[in-house]
C-alpha positions in Angstrom: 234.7 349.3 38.1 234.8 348.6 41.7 234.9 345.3 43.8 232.9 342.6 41.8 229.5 342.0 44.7 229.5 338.2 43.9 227.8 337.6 47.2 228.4 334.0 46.8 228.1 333.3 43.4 230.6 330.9 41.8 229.7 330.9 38.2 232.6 332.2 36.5 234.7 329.2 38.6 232.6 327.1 36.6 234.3 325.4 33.3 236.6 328.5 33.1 240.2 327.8 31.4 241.9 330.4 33.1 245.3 330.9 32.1 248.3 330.9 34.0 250.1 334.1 33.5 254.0 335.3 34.7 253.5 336.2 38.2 250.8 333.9 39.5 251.8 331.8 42.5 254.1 328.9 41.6 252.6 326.4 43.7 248.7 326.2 41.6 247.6 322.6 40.7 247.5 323.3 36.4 246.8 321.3 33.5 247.9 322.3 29.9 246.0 324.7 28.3 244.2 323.0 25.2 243.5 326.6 24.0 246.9 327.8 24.0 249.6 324.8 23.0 252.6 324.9 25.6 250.5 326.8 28.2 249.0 326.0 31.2 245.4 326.9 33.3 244.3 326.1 36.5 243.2 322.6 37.4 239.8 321.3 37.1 237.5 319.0 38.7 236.1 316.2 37.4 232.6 318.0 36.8 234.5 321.2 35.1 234.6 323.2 38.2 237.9 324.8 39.0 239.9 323.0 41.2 240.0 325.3 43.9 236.6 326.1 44.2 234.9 324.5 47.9 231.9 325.0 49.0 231.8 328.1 50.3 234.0 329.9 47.3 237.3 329.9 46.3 240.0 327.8 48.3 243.1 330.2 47.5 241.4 333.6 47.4 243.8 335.5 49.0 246.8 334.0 46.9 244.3 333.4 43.5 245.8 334.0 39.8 245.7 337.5 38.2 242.9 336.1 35.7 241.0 335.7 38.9 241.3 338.7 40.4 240.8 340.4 37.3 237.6 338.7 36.6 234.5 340.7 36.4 230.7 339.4 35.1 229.9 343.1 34.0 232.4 343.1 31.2 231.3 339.8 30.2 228.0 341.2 30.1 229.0 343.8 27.4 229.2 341.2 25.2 226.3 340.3 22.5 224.2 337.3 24.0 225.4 335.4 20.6 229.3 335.9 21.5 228.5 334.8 25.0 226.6 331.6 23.4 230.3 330.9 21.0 232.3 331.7 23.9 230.1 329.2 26.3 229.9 331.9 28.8 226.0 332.3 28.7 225.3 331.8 32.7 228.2 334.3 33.6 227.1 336.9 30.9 223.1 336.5 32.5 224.9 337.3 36.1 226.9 340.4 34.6 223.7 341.7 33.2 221.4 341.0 36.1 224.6 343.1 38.5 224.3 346.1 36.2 220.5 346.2 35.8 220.8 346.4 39.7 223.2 349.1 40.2 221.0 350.9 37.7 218.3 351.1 40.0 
């Protein structure tokens, strides 16, 4: 796939755990990773957002973790709705659909 057209949409910087991975820049606020013991994920907010999303997107685009730049809503979207619901990923999997259904048309 091409370029991910977010067009301003934020929603996979929302309650994310993004891990990170060898390579990433060394200076990223993190956390440890609940989901994997020993390893760590971006930062987050006090209201679950990432801690580099502002209001107009993310902070550290430019110099963001591969996770990040590797994230894409349309391959979320190939999931079933019901391993979207277990995976808590329902609002990004509805924006994934809604891109394809539009470069369907």
């Amino acid at each position: 796939m091409n370029s991910v057209p977010c067009n301003g949409c934020a929603l996979c910087c929302r309650g994310d755990a993004v891990r990170v991975m060898p390579g990433d820049p060394k200076e990223l606020f993190v956390e440890p990773n609940p989901h994997y013991p020993g390893e760590f994920m971006i930062a987050h907010k006090k209201n679950g957002d990432c801690f580099y999303l502002g209001e107009t997107g993310c902070t550290i685009h430019s110099n963001k973790p591969l996770r990040c730049r590797e994230m894409d809503c349309r391959n979320i979207a190939r999931l079933s709705q019901k391993a979207a619901e277990k995976l808590n990923v329902v609002e990004v999997w509805k924006r994934g659909r809604e891109l394809i259904a539009n470069t369907r048309k």
